[in-house]
N, C-alpha and C positions, 0 to 999 in steps of 0.2 A: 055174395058179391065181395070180389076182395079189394083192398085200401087201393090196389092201383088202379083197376075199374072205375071205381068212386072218382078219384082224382079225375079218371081222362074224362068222364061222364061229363062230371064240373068243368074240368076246361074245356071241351064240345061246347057247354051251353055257355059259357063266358065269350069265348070267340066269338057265336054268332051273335049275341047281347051287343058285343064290339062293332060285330061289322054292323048290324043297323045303326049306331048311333055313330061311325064313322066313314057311314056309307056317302053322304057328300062330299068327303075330306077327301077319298080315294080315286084316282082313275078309274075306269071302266077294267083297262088288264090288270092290277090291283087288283079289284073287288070279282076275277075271275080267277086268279090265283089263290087267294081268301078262298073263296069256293071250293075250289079242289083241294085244300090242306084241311078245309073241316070234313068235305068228304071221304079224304084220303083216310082219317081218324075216325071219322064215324064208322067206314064200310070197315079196315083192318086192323083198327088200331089194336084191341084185346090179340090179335095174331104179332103183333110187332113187339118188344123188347123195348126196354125202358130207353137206353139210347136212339132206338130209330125213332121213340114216339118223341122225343125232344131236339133231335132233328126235324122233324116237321114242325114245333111247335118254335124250331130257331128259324125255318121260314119264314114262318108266318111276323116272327120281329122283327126279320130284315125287308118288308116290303110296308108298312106301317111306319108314316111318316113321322104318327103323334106318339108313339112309343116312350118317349123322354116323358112328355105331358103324362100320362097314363100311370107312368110309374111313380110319378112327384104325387099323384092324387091318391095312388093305392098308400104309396107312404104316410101320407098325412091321419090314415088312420089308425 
């Protein structure tokens, strides 16, 4: 398995970790767009190129209100 696999594998399971734990915080279309960018990544991702797979994963930051919060706490470590 190569270091990009790895990585997306990791950000797959980070997203959905997310979306449970931000799953009250979201709308309903929210939290069905979230759905189809981790499915989008699950089913093609290893087929998609490093730029398309971080277009989907720029999706996924511009619908995600607590983004700013998320990022303050990932820094803190």
């Amino acid at each position: 398995m190569n270091n990009n696999h790895r990585l997306l594998k990791r950000s797959i399971e980070s997203l959905k970790m997310i979306q449970l734990e931000m799953h009250d915080d979201m709308d309903s279309s929210k939290r069905a767009e979230l759905e189809q960018i981790i499915l989008n990544l699950e089913q093609c991702g290893h087929n998609k190129s490093p730029t398309q797979l971080l277009d989907l994963l720029g999706k996924w930051i511009a619908i995600v209100p607590a983004v700013e919060r998320l990022l303050k706490l990932f820094s803190e470590f």
